[in-house]
C-alpha positions in Angstrom: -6.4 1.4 -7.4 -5.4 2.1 -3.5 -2.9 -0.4 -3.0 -1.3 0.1 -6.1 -0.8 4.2 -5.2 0.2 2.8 -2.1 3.0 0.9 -3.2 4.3 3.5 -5.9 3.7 6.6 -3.9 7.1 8.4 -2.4 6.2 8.6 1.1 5.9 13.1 0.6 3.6 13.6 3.1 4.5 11.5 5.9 8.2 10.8 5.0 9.7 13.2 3.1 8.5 16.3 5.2 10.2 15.0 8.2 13.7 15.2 5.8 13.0 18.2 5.2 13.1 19.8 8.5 16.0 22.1 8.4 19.0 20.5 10.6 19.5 22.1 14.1 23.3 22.0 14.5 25.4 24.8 12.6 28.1 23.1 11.6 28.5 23.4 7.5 30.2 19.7 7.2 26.7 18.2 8.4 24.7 20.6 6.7 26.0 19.8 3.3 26.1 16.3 4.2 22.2 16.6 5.0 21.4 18.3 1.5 23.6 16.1 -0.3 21.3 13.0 1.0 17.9 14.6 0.8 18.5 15.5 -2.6 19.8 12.3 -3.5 16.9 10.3 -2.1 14.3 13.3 -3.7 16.1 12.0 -6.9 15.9 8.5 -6.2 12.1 8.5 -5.8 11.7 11.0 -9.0 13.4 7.8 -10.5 11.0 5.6 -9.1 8.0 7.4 -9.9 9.3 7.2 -13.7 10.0 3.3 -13.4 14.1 4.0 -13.8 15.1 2.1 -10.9 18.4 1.1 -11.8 18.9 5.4 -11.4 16.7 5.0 -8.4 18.6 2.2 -6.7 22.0 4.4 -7.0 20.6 8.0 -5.9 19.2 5.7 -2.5 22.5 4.1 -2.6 24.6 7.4 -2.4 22.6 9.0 -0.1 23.0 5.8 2.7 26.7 6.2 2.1 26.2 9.7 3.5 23.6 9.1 5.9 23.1 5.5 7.1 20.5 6.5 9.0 18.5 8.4 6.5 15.5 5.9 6.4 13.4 7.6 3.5 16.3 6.0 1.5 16.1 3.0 2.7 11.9 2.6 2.6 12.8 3.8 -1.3 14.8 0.7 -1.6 12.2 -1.4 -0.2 9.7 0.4 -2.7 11.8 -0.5 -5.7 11.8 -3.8 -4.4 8.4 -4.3 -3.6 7.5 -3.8 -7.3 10.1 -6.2 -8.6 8.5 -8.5 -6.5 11.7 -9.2 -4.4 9.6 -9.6 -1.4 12.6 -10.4 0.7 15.0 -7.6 0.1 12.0 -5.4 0.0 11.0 -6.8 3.9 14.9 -6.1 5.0 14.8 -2.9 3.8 12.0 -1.9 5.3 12.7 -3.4 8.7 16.0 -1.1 8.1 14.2 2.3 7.8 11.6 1.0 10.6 14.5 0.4 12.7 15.4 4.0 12.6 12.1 5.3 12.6 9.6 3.2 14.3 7.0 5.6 14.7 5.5 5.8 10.6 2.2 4.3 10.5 3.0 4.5 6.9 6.3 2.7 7.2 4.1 -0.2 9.3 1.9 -0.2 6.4 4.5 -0.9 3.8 5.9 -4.2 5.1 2.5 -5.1 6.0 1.9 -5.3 2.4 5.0 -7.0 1.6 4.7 -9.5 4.4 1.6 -10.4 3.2 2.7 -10.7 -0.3 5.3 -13.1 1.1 2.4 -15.1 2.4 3.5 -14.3 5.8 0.3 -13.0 7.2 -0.1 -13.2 10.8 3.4 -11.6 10.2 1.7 -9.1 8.4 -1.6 -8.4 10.9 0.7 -7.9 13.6 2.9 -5.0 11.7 -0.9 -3.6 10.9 -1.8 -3.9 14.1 1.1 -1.2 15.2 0.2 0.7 12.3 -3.3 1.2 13.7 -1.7 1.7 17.6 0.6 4.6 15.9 -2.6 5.9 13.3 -6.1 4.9 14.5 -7.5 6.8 11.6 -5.6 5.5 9.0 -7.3 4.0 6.0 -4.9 2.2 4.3 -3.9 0.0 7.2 -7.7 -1.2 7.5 -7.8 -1.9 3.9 -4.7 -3.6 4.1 -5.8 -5.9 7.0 -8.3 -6.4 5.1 -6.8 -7.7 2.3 -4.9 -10.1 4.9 -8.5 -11.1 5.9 -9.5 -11.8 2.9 -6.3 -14.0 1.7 -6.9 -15.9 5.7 -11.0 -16.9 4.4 -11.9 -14.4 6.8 -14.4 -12.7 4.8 -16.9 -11.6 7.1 -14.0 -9.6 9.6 -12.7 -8.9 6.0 -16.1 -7.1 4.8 -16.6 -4.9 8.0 -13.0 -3.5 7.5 -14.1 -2.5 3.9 -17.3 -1.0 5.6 -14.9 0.9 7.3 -12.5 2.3 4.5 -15.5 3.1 2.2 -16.5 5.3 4.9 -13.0 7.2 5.1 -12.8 6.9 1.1 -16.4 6.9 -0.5 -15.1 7.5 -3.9 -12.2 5.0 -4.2 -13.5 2.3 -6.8 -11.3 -0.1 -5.2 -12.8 -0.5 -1.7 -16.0 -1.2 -3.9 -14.6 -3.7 -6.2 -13.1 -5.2 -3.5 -16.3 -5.0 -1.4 -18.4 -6.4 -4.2 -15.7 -9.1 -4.8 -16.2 -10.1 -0.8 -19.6 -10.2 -1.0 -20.0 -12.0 -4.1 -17.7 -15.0 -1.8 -20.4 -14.2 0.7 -23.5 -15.4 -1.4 -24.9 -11.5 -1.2 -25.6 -11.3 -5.2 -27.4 -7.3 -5.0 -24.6 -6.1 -2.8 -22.0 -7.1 -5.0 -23.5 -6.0 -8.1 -24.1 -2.9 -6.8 -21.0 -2.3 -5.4 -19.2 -3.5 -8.4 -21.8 -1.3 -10.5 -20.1 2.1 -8.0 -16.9 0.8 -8.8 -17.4 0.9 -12.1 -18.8 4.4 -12.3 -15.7 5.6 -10.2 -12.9 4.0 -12.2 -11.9 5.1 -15.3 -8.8 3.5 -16.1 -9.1 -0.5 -14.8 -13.2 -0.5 -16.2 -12.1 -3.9 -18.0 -11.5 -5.9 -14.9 -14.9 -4.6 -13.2 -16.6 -5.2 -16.2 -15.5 -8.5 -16.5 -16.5 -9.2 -12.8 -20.0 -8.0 -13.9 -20.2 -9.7 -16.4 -19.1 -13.1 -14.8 -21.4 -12.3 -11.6 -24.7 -12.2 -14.3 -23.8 -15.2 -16.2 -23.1 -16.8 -12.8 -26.3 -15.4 -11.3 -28.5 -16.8 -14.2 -26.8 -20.4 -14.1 -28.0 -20.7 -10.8 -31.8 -19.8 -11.6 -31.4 -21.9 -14.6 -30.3 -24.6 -12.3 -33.2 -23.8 -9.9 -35.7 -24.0 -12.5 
């Protein structure tokens, strides 16, 4: 699902393209020092993506000892972190590589997601909030507020956020789910079911939990026109 590629994603496109910008300077010290961290952190989050973090932890390691500054190592930290569920050294070590570069919506979007997992989440909708100042257009912060939304009772700001995503991200079963989830909590019975039902027919690996959510929505459905009868 999106947040879940979200959290274990290496941050390539945003991130890692901006490390590998060739260095300006000509002095062969600093040059070698640069590759030396890049592919250390490149490493670490090959680690990552193969769930060795203890590997992980010591390629980010070696390449802060070279580059302090290098903040893709410290946001693959944070990751790693993140999916332990150590929310707070996750949140530090984001803050570190925000701290160096404060302009990555993606960064933003990252300790939204653990502030809110923290259960910090006014924290959380003001990080989002940058995140949307620095990338109007960008998809995941607006699911992720809505997720904050949604954990705040807040389900009809909640649902036009998802409104919004779906738009950006027709095919991603999640925003469905989650939309039908939302509007189940709303009372609208047909929407959710038939945004569970396009979940489902997206979504070929977590099919279980959406058919269990169908499932539970009929049964639930047919109580209450028991119960009206």
């Amino acid at each position: 699902m999106l947040t879940d590629r979200f959290a274990r994603c290496s941050p390539n496109s945003t991130l890692l393209n901006s490390s590998l910008t060739q260095p300006t300077h000509t002095n062969n010290t600093k040059t070698q020092n640069h590759s030396f961290t890049y592919s250390h952190t490149l490493s670490g989050h090959e680690f990552v993506s193969n769930e060795d973090f203890e590997k992980a932890i010591s390629c980010f390691r070696h390449a802060l000892r070279t580059d302090e500054r290098h903040y893709n190592a410290w946001y693959g930290l944070g990751a790693i972190y993140y999916r332990q569920e150590k929310f707070e050294q996750a949140e530090y070590h984001y803050k570190r590589a925000l701290a160096i570069n404060k302009q990555s919506s993606v960064l933003h979007c990252h300790l939204g997601m653990c502030l809110q997992a923290s259960k910090k989440y006014y924290d959380a909708l003001d990080v989002l909030a940058i995140a949307f100042k620095l990338e109007p257009n960008n998809p995941q912060a607006t699911f992720q507020r809505a997720n904050v939304l949604i954990a705040l009772e807040r389900d009809d700001e909640a649902l036009l956020e998802l409104y919004h995503v779906r738009d950006h991200a027709p095919r991603e079963a999640s925003v469905h789910f989650l939309i039908g989830k939302v509007c189940k909590r709303l009372g609208m019975i047909d929407d959710a079911m038939s945004n569970f039902m396009t979940a489902l027919d997206l979504d070929h690996k977590d099919n279980n939990v959406i058919k269990n959510a169908i499932a539970n929505l009929r049964n639930e459905n047919c109580e209450n026109e028991n119960d009206d009868e």
